[in-house]
C-alpha positions in Angstrom: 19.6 44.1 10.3 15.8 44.1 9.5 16.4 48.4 8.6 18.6 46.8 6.1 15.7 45.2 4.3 12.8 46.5 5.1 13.0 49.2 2.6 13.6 47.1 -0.4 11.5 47.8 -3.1 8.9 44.4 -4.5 6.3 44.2 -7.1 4.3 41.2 -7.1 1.8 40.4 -9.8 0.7 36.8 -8.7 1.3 34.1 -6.4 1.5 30.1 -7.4 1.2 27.7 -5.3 3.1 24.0 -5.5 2.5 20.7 -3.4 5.5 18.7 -2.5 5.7 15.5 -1.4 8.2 12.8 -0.5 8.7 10.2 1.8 11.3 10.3 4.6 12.3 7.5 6.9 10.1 8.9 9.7 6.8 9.6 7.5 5.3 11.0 4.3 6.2 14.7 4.3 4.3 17.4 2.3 4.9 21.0 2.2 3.9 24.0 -0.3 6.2 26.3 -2.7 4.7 29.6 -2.7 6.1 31.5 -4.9 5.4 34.9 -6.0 6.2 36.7 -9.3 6.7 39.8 -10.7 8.7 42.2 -13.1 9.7 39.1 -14.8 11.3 37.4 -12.1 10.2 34.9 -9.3 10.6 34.4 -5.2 9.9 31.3 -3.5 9.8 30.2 -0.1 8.1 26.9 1.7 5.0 26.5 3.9 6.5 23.7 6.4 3.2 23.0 8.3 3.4 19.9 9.1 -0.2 18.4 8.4 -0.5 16.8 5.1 -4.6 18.1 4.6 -3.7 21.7 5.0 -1.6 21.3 2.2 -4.4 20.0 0.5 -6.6 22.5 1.4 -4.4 24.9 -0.1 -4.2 23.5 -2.7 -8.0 23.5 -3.2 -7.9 27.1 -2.6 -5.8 27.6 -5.7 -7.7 25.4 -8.0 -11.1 27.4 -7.2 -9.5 30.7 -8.0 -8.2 32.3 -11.2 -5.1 31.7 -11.8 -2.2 33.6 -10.1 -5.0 34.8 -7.2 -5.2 32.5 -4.8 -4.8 35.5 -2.2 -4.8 38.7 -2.8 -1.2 40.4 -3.1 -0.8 41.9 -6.4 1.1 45.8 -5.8 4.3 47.2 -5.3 5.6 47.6 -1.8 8.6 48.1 0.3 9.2 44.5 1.8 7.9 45.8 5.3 4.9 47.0 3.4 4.3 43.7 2.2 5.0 42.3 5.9 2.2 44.2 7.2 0.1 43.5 4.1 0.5 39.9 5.3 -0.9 41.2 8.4 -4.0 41.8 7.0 -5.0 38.6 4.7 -6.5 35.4 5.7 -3.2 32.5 4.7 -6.1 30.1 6.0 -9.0 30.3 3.3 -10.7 27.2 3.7 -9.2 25.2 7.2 -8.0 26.6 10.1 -4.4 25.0 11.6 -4.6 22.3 13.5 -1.9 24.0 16.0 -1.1 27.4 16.2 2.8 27.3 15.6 1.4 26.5 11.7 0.5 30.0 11.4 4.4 30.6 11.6 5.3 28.1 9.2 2.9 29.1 6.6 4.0 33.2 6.8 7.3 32.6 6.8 6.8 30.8 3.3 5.2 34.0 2.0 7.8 36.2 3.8 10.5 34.2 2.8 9.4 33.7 -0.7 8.7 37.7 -1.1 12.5 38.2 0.0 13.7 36.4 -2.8 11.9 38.3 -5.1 12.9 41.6 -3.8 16.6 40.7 -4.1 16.1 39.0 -7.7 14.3 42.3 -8.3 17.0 44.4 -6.5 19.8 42.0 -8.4 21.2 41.5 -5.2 22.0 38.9 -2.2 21.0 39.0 1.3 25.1 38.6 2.0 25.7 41.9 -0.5 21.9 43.5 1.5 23.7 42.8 5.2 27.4 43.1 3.9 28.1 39.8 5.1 30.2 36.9 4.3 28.4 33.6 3.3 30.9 31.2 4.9 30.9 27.3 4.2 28.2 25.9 6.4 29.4 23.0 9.2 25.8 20.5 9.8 24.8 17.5 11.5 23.1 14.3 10.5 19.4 14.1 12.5 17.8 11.0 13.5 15.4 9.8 15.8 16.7 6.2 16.2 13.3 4.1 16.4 12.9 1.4 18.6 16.3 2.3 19.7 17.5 0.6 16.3 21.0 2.3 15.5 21.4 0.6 12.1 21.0 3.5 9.9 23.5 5.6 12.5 26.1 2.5 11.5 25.3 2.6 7.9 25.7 6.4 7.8 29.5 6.3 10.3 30.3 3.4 7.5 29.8 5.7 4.5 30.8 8.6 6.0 33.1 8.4 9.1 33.3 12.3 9.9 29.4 12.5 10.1 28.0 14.6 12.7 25.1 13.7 15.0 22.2 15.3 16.3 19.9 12.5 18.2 16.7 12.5 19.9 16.8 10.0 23.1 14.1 8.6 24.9 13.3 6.2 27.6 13.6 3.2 25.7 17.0 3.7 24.6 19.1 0.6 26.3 22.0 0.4 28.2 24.0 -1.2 25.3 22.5 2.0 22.8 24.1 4.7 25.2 27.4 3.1 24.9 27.7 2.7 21.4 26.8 6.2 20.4 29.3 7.4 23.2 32.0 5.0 21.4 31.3 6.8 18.3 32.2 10.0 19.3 29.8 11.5 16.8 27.3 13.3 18.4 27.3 16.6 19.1 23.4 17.3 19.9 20.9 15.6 22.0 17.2 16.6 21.8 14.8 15.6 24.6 12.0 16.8 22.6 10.2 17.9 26.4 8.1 20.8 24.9 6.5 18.7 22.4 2.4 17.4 23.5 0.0 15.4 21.2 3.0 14.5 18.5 4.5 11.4 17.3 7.6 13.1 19.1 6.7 13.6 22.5 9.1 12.3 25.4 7.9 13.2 29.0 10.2 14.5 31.5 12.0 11.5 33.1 15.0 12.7 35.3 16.8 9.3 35.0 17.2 10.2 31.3 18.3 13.6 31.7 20.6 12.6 34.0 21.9 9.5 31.6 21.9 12.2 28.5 23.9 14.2 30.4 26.3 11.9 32.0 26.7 9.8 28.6 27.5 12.9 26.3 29.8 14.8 28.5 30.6 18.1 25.6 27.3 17.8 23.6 24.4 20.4 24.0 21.2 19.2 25.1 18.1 20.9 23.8 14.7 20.7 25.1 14.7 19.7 28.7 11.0 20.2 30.1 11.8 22.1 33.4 9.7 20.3 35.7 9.9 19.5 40.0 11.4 16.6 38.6 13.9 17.3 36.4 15.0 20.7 38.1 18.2 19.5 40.0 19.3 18.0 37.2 18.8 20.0 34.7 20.2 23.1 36.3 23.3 21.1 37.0 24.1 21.4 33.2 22.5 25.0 32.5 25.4 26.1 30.4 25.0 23.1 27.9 21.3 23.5 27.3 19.9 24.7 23.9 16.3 25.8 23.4 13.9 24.9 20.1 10.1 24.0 20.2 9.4 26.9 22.5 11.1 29.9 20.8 9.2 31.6 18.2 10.1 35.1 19.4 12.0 37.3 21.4 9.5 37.5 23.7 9.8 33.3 24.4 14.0 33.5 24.3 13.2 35.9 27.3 10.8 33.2 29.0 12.8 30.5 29.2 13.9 29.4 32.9 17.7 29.7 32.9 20.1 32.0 31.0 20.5 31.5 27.2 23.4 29.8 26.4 22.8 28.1 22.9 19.9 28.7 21.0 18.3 26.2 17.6 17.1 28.7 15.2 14.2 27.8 13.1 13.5 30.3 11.0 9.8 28.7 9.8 8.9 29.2 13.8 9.5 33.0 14.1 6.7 33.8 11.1 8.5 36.8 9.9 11.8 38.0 9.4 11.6 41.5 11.2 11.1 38.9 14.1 14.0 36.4 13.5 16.1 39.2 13.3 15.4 40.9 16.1 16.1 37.9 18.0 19.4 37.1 16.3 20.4 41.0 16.9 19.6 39.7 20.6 21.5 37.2 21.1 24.4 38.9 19.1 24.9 41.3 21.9 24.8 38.8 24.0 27.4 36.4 22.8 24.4 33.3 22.6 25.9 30.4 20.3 23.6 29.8 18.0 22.9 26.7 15.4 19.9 26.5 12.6 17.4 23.7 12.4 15.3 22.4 10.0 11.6 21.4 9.9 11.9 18.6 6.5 11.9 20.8 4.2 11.6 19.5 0.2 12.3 21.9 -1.3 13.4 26.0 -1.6 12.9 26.3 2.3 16.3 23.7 2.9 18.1 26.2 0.9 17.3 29.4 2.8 17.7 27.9 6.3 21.3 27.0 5.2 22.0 30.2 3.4 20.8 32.0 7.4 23.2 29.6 8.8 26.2 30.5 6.5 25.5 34.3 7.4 25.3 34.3 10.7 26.3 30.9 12.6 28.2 28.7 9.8 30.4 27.3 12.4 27.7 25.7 14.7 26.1 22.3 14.9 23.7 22.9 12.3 21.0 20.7 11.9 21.0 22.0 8.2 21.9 18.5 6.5 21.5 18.2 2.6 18.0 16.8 1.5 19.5 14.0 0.5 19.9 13.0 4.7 16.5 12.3 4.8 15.8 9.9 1.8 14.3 6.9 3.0 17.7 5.1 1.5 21.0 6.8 2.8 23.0 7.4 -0.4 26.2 5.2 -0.9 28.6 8.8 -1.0 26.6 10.8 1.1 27.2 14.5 0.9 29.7 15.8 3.2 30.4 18.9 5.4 30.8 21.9 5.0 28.3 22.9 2.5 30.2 25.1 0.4 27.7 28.4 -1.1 27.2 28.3 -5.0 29.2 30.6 -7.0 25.9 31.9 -8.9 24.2 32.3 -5.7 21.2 35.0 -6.4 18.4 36.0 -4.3 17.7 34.2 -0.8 18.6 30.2 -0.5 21.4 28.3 -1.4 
């Protein structure tokens, strides 16, 4: 699939760079809109690093240059040629990332952002590039439940009955938590968030939970075990219902992980570029993995893409692709409900 776009012909003239901020009911989010420019039309994509001063500091960057050269990009390339010309310019002027998976996040908002322009340049879709059909798009609603409060799930099942759920559970979850979810019959994902260290997200391996998760949530997929002496037994026991997330960012890490792939989260933001991501969806293709898309809060042009990936190429999975409008700090009183159906003047790359 990458042959299929590798060759398409980009001019860029500039790149623009725009803060976004908003405030979610986890945190304040900020993330950057690159966009590039060129033979009169525009590409964006979305820097998802998660760390609100390297936003800042890109933002820095900008002002201190003239305008339109923050880095240096200006020519006309095939869009691998611009890949590899990516390969060869510092995305970090002024800070360097405080984790390394931010190196991803910010390429993938150039690399996503020069796609667009190539296929507004081209006058074409990625659908019309691959000759696929962009189907209606199936997604979940995300929470993390703090303090084991499920109000917001309640509020959410009372507005919109049909919702979807994709949950994080930790060792403070209570008995009477457990049951109430499993009386919903709602949730279709559980993330144990084991491969996350030094986040506001962690949850260390704790077999009694696995075993719980498991046990509680009989048909849901479970993502993000940590694969420990531990946890072993009891995670092998349920190998064929296990997803995989925070650790993929390649081909190389789908290969690495310690059972067979059965279901995998795709992140786009995590693979950097998109000759990776699809090499690792050709993968798993072949090799009949089912596959869902997750999201990373994005604000803005990045929430679109993700969901336009997911309509190509796994529209029917539990995609933790949920309209923007899921992660206001207020739920909306008619929240927006799935499938998301693709625009009739859909052009270049995001929905």
């Amino acid at each position: 699939m990458y042959d299929e776009i590798a060759d398409l012909p980009v001019r860029v003239d500039g790149v623009a760079l725009d803060r976004v901020e908003r405030e979610t009911p986890a945190f304040t989010r900020a993330t950057t809109v690159v966009s590039l420019f060129g033979a009169g039309e525009t590409g964006r994509g979305e820097d998802v690093t998660y760390e609100t001063a390297h936003h800042d500091a890109l933002q820095e960057h900008e002002a201190e240059t003239p305008e339109g050269e923050a880095f240096d990009l200006a020519g006309e390339y095939a869009l691998a040629e611009f890949s590899a010309r990516l390969d060869d310019v510092d995305l970090w002027p002024d800070d360097d990332p405080e984790r390394e998976a931010f190196r991803n996040y910010r390429r993938w908002g150039f690399e996503a952002a020069a796609l667009d322009l190539a296929l507004r340049q081209a006058g074409e879709t990625l659908a019309d590039r691959l000759d696929r059909t962009l189907d209606p798009v199936r997604f979940v609603v995300s929470s993390r439940l703090p303090e084991s409060d499920t109000s917001r799930v309640e509020t959410l099942l009372a507005r919109y009955p049909d919702a979807e759920l994709k949950l994080d559970p930790t060792t403070e979850w209570p008995e009477e938590t457990f049951a109430y979810l499993a009386d919903t019959d709602a949730v279709r994902v559980l993330d144990l968030k084991g491969h996350y260290e030094g986040t506001d997200v962690d949850q260390s391996p704790d077999p009694d939970l696995y075993e719980r998760v498991f046990e509680t949530f009989p048909d849901a997929t479970v993502e993000d075990p940590a694969v420990t002496d531990a946890t072993r037994e009891v995670v092998a026991d349920h190998a064929d219902r296990l997803a995989w997330d925070a650790p993929i960012h390649s081909l190389d890490d789908v290969l690495g992980v310690p059972f067979d792939v059965r279901w995998l989260n795709v992140k786009p933001s995590r693979f950097g570029t998109l000759e990776s991501l699809f090499e690792t969806l050709e993968w798993t293709f072949e090799r009949d993995v089912a596959l869902y898309g997750g999201g990373q809060f994005e604000l803005s042009v990045g929430r679109g893409q993700i969901q336009e990936l997911a309509g190509l190429f796994y529209p029917a999975g539990p995609n933790d692709v949920a309209p923007g409008a899921y992660n206001d700090v207020e739920l909306p009183d008619d929240p927006p409900k799935s499938p998301i159906s693709p625009p009739e003047d859909h052009a270049g790359f995001g929905l």
